[in-house]
N, C-alpha and C positions, 0 to 999 in steps of 0.2 A: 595573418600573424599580428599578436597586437606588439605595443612596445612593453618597456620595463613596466612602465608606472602601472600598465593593465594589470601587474600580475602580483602587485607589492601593497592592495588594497588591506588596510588590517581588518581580522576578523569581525571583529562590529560593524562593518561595514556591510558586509552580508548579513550579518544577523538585522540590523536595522531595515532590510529590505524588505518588502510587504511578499506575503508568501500562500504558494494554493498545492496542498497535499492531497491529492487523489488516490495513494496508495500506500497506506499504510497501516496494518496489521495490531489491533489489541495485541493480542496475545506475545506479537513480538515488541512492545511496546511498554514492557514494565521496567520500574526504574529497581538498579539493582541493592539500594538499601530494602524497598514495599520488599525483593524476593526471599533475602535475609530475615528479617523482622517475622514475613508470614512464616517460612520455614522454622524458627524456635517456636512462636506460638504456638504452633501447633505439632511440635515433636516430630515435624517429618526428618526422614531416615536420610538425610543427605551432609555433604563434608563440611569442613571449615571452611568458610570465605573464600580463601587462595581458589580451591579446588572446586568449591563452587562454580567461582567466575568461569570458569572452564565448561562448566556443562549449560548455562544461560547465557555466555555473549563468549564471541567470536575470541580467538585468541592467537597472538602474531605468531606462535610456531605450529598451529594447529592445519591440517590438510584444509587444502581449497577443494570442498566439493558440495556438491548437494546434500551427500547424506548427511556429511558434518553436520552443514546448516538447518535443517531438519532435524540433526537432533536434537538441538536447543529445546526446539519444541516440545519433545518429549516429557522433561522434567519440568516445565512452566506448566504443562499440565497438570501437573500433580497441587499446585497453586492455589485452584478455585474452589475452595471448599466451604464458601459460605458466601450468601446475596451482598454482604458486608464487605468480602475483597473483590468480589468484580466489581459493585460501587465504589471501591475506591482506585482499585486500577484503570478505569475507566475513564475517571472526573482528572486522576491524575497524568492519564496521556495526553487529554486534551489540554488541562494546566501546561503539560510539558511544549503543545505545540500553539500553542499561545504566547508561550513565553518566548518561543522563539521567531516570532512576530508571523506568525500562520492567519492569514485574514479568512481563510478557505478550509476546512477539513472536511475531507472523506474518510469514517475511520469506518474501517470493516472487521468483521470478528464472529467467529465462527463457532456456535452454537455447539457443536458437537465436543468439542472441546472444553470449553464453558462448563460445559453437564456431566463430563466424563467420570471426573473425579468421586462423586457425589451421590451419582444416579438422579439429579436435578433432570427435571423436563424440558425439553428444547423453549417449551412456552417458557418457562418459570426464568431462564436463564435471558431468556430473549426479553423478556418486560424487562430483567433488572438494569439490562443495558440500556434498554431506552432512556426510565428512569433515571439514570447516571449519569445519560450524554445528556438528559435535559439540565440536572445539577450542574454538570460540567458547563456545559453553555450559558448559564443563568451566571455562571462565577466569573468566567471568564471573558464574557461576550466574543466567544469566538463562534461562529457559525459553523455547527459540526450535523453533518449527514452521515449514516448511518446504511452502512451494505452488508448484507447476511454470505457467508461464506460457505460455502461447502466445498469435502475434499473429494478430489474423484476417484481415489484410491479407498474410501471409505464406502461406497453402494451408495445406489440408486433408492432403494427404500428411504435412508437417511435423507439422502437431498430430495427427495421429497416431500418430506416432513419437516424439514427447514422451508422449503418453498413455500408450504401454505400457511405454517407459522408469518413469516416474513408477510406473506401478500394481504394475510389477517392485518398486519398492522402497518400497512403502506402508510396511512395519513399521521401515523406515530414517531414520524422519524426514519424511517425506514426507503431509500430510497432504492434501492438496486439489490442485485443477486448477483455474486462472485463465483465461477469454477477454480478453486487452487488444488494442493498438492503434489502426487507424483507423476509430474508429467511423463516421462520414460515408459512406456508400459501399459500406463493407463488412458484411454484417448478420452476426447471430450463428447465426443459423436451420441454416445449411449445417452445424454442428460439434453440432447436437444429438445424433446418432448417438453423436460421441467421448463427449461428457460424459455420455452416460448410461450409457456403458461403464464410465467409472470411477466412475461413483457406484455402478453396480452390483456394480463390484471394491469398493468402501469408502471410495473417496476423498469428500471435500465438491467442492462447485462454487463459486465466485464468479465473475460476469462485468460485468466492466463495461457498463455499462449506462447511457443517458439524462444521459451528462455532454457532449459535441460532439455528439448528435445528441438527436430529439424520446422525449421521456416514453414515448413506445409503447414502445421498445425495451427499459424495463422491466419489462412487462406482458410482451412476449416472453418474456425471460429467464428469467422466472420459472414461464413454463408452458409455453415447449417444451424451454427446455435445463435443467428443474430446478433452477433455483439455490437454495443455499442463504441466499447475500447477495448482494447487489448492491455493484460498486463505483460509487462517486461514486452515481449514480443522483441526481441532485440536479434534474432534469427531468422526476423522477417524477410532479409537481405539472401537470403538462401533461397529463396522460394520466390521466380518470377510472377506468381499468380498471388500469391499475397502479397506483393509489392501493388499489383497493379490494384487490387481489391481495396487495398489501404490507399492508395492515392486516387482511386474513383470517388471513394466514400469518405477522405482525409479522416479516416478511421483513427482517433485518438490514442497511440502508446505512452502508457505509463510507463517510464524508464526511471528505473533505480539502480545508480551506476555502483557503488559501494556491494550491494546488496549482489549486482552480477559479476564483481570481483570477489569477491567473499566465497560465495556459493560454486567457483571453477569455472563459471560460463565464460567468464571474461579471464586471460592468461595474463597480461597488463592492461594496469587498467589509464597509461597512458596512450591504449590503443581501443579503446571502449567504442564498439558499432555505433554508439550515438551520431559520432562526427561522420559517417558513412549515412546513415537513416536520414539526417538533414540535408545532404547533401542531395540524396535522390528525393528531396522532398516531402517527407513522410512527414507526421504530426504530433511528434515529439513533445512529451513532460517531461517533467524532473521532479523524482518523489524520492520518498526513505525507504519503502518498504518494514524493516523493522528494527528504528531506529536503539531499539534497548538492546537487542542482540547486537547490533554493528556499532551499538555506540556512537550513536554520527546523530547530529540536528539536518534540518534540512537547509541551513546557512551553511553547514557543510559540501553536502552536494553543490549547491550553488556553486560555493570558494572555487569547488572540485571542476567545473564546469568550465568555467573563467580561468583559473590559474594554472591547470593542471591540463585542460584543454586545445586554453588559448582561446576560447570563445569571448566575442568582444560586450560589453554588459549590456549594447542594445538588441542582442541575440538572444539572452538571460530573458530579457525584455522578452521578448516576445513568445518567448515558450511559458514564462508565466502567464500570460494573457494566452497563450493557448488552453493552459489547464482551468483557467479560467472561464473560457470558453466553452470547455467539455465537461464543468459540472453537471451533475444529475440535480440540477434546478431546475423551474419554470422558465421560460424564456424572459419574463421580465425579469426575475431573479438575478438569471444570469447575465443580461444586459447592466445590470447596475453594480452586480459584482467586478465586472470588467473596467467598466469606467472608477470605481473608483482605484481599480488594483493601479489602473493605468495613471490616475494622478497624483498616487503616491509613489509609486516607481518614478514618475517622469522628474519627480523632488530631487531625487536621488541620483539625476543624471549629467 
């Protein structure tokens, strides 16, 4: 337990801290004037402001569940109707995690989505983002990677045709291949076949894993579709053999604590499995998930970590240099990324 002064840090304090985002979602990442603005341009059929905000970011009287937070996604789909606003939702999430001193991004974003709207081709949508996170990175010198997402509640055909797109353009930015959507129902087993294709082309894997559904499904993940991290994974703690699997292999979770109160995983989230996860050792991040829906920076989660916690700041420490660590870089990449995260953090201690 720290003392008072641990917990009385003002917000700048976390913002000014050097920062590595492993999970976190375009599509949940628009800022909510770019959703207003595209919405009149283009006459789509949806409410005023107030009522708006209600169906793209999360809202304090609104149910804690998954489908809620899933809904969001529904109407940001309706979004992307031209190369012109994914270029600019794109340049502008990374602006957004730039600005909040992110030295690290992984932003992943999922194709099928992208094209939905449009009838756009998985290719056509998938260059414009590369295209964009180059713009973006060029603006912002922020070092932003680049992981193709598929839902698995959408078929097997479809992540397919994401995989080869994707593996087409490994050396464009493109580092990994994500399983998301509707965990409950949907298992991940059936896409073993795609993922180990692209791991065998070069790409990394992450799959969500053990956040709306039980702990096994981390233990899955990790030994039939090869993963390299888990997302959320925060149900890992249910499941003896994915505990053991993740602490043989220090199998990376991306934990986004906001994002598993939000969604119902989490009932308080002054009781968040993280502090359980560390405890037994496991290899704990700290991400946003979808920072435009939940409305949160990742100097948030941090605050949230530290003050809401009680975790001490050289703990913070060290789960940055974890995520750090688990980049989908080259090894000397990621060695230099590290050192510097860690001589900028050490400023700040």
């Amino acid at each position: 337990m720290n003392d008072t002064k641990e917990h009385t840090r003002p917000f700048e304090f976390y913002q000014a801290l050097p920062k590595v985002d492993l999970h976190r979602h375009l599509e949940g990442s628009l800022r909510f004037e770019t959703v207003r603005e595209v919405a009149r341009a283009h006459s789509l059929d949806l409410p005023a402001t107030g009522q708006l905000r209600g169906l793209v970011q999360i809202q304090r009287d609104e149910p804690l569940s998954f489908e809620n937070f899933l809904s969001k996604f529904s109407t940001l789909r309706l979004l992307y109707r031209s190369p012109e606003i994914i270029n600019r939702v794109t340049r502008e999430a990374i602006a957004d995690a730039a600005a909040d001193n992110v030295r690290y991004l992984e932003l992943r974003f999922t194709p099928v989505a992208l094209s939905k709207s449009q009838g756009f081709s998985l290719a056509q949508v998938i260059d414009w983002v590369i295209e964009a996170a180059r713009q973006g990175q060029a603006e912002t010198g922020l070092t932003t990677c680049l992981i193709a997402s598929i839902n698995r509640h959408e078929g097997l055909d479809l992540a397919e045709q994401v995989c080869r797109c994707a593996v087409e353009r490994k050396g464009e930015g493109i580092v990994g291949l994500d399983l998301a959507g509707h965990e409950p129902g949907f298992p991940a087993q059936p896409f073993a076949a795609i993922f180990h294709q692209a791991k065998n082309a070069g790409l990394r894997a992450t799959i969500h894993a053990g956040e709306w559904d039980h702990g096994d499904n981390v233990a899955g993940a990790i030994k039939e579709l090869d993963a390299d991290r888990i997302g959320h994974g925060i149900r890992a703690l249910e499941s003896p053999l994915a505990v053991e699997l993740a602490l043989n292999g220090q199998t990376p979770f991306e934990v986004c604590m906001t994002s598993n109160y939000q969604s119902g995983v989490v009932a308080d989230i002054r009781l968040h499995p993280i502090t359980q996860m560390l405890a037994r050792g496991l290899n704990v991040t700290i991400n946003t998930d979808d920072p435009g829906i939940s409305q949160i920076r990742l100097s948030d989660e941090y605050r949230l970590f530290c003050e809401t916690l009680n975790f001490p700041l050289d703990t913070l420490r060290g789960r940055v240099l974890a995520a750090a660590r688990a980049a989908f870089l080259s090894e000397s990449e990621r060695n230099r990324l590290v050192q510097s995260i860690d001589e900028e953090f050490q400023s700040h201690l």
